[in-house]
Residue frames relative to the residue before (quaternion, step in Angstrom):
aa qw qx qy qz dx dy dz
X 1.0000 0.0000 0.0000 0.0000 0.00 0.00 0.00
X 0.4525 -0.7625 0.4571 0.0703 3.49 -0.94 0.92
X 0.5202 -0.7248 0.2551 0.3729 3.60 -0.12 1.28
X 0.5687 0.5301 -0.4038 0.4822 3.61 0.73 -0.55
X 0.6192 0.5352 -0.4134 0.3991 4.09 0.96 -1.07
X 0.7209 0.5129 -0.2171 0.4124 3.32 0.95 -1.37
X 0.6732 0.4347 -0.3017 0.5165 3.64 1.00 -0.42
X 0.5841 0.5475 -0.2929 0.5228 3.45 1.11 -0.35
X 0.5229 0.6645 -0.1397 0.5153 3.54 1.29 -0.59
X 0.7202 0.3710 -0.0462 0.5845 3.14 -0.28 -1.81
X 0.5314 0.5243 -0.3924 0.5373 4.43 0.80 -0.75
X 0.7974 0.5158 -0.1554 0.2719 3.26 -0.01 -1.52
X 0.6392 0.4534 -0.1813 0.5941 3.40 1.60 -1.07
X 0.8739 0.1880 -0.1968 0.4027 3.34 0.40 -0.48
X 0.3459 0.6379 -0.4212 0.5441 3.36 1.90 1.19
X 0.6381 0.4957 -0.2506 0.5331 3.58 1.22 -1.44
X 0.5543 0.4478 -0.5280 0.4620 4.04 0.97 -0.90
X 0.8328 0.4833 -0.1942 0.1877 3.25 -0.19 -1.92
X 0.8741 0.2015 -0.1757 0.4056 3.56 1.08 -0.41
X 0.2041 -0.8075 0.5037 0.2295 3.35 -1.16 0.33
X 0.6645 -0.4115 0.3426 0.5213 3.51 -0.82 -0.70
X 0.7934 -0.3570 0.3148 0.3795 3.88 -1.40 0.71
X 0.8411 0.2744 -0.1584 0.4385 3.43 0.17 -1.24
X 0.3298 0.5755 -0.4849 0.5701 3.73 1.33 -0.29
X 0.7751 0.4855 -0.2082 0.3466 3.47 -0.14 -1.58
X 0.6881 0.5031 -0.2587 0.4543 3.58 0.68 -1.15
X 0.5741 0.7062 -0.1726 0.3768 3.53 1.13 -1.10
X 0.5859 0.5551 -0.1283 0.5763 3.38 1.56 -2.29
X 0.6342 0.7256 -0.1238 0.2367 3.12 0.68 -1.46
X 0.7027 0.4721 0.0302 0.5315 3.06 0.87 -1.95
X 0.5889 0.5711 -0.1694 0.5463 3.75 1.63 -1.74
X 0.7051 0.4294 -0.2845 0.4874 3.56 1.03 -1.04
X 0.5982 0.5588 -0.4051 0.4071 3.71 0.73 -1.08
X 0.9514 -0.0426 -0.0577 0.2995 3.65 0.31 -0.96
X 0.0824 0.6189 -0.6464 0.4386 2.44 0.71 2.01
X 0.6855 0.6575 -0.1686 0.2633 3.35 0.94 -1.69
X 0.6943 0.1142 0.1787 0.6878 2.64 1.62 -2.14
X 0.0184 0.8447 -0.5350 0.0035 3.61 0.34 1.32
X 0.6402 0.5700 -0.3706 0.3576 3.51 0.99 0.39
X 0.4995 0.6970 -0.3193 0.4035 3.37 2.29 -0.57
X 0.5641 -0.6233 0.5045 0.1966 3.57 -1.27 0.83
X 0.4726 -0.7477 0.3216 0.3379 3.92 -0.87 0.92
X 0.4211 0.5447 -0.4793 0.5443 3.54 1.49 0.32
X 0.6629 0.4708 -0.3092 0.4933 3.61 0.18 -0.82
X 0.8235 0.3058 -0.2372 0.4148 3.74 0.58 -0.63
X 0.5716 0.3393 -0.5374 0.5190 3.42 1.29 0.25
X 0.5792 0.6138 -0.4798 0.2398 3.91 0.48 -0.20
X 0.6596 0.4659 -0.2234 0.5459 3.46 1.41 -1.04
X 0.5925 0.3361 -0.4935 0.5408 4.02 1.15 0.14
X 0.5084 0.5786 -0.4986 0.3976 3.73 0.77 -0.04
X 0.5607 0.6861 -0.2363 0.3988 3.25 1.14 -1.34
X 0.7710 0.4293 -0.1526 0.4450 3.59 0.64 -1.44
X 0.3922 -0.7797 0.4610 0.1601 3.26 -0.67 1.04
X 0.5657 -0.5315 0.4224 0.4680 3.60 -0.91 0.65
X 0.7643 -0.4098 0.3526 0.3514 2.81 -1.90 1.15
X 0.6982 0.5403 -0.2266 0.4115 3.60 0.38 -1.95
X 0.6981 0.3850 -0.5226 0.3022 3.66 -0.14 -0.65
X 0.7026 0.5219 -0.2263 0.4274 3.68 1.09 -1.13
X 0.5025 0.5658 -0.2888 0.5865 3.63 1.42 -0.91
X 0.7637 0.3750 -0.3731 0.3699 3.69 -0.03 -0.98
X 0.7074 0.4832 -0.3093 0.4128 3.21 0.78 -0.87
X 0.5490 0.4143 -0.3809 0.6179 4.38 1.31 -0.42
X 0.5791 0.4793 -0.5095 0.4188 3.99 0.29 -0.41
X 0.6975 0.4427 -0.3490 0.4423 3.74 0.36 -1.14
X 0.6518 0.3195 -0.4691 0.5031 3.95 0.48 -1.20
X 0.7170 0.5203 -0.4020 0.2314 3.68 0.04 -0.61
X 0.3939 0.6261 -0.3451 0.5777 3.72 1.80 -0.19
X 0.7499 0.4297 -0.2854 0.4142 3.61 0.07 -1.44
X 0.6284 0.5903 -0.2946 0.4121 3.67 1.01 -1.35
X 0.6399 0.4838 -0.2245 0.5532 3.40 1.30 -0.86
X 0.7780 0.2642 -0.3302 0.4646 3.10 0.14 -0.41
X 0.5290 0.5328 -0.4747 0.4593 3.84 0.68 -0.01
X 0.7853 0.5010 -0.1087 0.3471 3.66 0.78 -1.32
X 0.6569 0.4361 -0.0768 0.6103 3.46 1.11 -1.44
X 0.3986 -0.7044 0.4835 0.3334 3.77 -1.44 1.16
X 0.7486 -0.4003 0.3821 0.3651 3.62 -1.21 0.52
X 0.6107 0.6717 -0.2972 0.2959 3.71 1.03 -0.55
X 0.4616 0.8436 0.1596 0.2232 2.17 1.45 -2.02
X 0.7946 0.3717 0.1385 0.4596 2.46 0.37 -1.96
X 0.7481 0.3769 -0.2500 0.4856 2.96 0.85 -1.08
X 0.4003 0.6058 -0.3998 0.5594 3.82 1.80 -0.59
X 0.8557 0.2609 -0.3287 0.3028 3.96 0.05 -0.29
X 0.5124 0.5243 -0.3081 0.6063 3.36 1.61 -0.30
X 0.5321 0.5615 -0.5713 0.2740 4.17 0.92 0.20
X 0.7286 -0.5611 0.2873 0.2679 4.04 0.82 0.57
X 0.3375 0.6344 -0.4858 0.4977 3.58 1.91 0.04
X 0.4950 -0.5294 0.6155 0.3095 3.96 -1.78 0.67
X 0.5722 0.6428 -0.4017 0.3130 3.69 0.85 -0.10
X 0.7958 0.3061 -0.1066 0.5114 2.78 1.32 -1.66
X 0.4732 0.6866 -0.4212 0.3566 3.28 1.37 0.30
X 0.7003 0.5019 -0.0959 0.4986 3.12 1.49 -1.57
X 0.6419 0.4756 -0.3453 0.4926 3.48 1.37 -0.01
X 0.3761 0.6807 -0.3751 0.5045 3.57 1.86 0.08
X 0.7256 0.4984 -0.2047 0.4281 2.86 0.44 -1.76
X 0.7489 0.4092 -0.2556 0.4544 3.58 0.61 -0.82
X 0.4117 0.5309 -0.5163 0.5312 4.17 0.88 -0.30
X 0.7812 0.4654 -0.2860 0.3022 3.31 0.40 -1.76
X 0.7806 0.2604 -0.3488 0.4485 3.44 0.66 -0.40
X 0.2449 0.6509 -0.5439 0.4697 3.54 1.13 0.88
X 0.7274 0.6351 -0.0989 0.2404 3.00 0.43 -1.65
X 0.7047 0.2939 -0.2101 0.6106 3.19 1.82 -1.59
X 0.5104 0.5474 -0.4807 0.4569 3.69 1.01 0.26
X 0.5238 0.5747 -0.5201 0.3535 3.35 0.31 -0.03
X 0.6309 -0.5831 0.4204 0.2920 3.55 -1.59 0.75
X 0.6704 0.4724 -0.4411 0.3644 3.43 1.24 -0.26
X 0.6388 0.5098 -0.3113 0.4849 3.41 1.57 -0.76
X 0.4874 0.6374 -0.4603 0.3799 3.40 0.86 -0.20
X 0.6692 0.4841 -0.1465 0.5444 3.36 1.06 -1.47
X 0.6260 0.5680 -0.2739 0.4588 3.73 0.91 -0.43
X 0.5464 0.6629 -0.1417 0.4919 3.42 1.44 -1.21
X 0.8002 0.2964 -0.1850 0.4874 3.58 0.79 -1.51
X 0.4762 0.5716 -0.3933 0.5402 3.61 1.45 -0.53
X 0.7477 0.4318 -0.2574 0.4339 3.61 0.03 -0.78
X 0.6468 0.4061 -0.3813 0.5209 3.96 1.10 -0.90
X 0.6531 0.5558 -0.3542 0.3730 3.72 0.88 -0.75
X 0.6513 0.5238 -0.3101 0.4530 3.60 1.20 -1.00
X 0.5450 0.6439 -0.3664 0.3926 3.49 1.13 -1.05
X 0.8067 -0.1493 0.0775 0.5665 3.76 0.47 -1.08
X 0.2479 -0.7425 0.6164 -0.0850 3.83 0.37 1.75
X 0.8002 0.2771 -0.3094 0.4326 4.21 0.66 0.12
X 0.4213 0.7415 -0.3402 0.3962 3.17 1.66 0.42
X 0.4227 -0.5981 0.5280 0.4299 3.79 -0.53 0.41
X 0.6740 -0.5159 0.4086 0.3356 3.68 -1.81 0.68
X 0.6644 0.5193 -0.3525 0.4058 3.78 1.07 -0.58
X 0.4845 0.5974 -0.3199 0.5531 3.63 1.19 -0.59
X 0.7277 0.5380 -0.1639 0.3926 3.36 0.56 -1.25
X 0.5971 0.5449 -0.2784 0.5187 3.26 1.39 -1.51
X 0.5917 0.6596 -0.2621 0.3822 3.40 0.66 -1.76
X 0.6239 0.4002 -0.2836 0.6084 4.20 0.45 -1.59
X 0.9536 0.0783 -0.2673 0.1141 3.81 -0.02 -0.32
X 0.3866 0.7010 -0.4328 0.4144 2.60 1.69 1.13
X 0.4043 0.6123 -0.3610 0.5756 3.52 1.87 -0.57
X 0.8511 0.2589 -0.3546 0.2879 3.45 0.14 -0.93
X 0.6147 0.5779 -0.3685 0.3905 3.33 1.29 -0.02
X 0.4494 0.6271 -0.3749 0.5141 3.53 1.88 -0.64
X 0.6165 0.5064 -0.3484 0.4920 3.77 0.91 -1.27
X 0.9072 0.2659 -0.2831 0.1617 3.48 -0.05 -0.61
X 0.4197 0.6978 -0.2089 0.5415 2.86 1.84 -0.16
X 0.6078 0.4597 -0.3205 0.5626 3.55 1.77 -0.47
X 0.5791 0.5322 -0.2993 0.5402 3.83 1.05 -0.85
X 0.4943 0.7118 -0.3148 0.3872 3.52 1.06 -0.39
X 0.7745 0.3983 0.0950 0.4822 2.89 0.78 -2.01
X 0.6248 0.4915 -0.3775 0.4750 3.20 1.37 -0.55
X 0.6159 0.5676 -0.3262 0.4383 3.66 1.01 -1.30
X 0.5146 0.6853 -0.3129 0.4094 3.54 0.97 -0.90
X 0.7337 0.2343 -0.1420 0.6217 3.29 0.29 -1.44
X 0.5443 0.5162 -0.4461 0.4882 4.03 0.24 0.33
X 0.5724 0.5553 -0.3801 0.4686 3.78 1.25 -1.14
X 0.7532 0.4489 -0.2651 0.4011 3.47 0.82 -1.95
X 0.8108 0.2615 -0.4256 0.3050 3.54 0.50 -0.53
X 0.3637 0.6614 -0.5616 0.3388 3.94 1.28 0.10
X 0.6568 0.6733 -0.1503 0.3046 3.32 0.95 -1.70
């Protein structure tokens, strides 16, 4: 398999976990805002899901560093042993990858990236985009999990 296949791959799987469609998203969103903030007014809570950027703009950009990290880190065998299209090794992607964004550099990567996204935004807005995204991944977690136990 040819490095561009595998990165094109490995993208694709952990593009198909991480996102969904707009209104799916707006919905999560909206479910997440006041839960968070159950005291916050529905102007105030559609402005701060306006606020949050699709999933994808922030996802596309951790899917790629997380490709490169793999491939710098993991042998060539490997790799190519997890990208061969079994739900095992798909679902064992999916999990490295959210290894990967748990890690203290991605953690730190996460808040750089929610701050750059909207730098004129107040810190609670801010808090709010990366607590969704950490609620989001921490659900894909759990989902793959229970997907591990019944593949298994």
């Amino acid at each position: 398999m040819q490095e561009a296949e595998i990165k094109k791959y490995i993208y694709k799987i952990i593009m198909d976990k991480c996102t969904a469609d707009e209104e799916a998203r707006q919905d999560a969103l909206g479910e997440f805002i006041a839960m968070t903030m159950p005291n916050i007014d529905e102007g105030a809570v559609r402005n701060i899901k306006a606020m949050i950027p699709p999933i994808t703009d922030l996802y596309d950009k951790w899917a790629n560093m997380f490709v490169e990290r793999l491939l710098e880190t993991v042998p060539r065998n490997q790799i190519e042993e997890l990208c061969s299209g079994t739900s095992d090794n798909d679902s064992a992607l999916v999990l490295v990858y959210i290894m990967f964004m748990e890690s203290e550099r991605m953690e730190k990567q996460v808040a750089e990236d929610i701050a750059a996204f909207a730098p004129t935004q107040d810190d609670e807005a801010g808090n709010i985009a990366s607590a969704y995204i950490r609620s989001k991944l921490t659900l894909i977690a759990e989902e793959q999990k229970k997907k591990d136990a019944i593949i298994q």
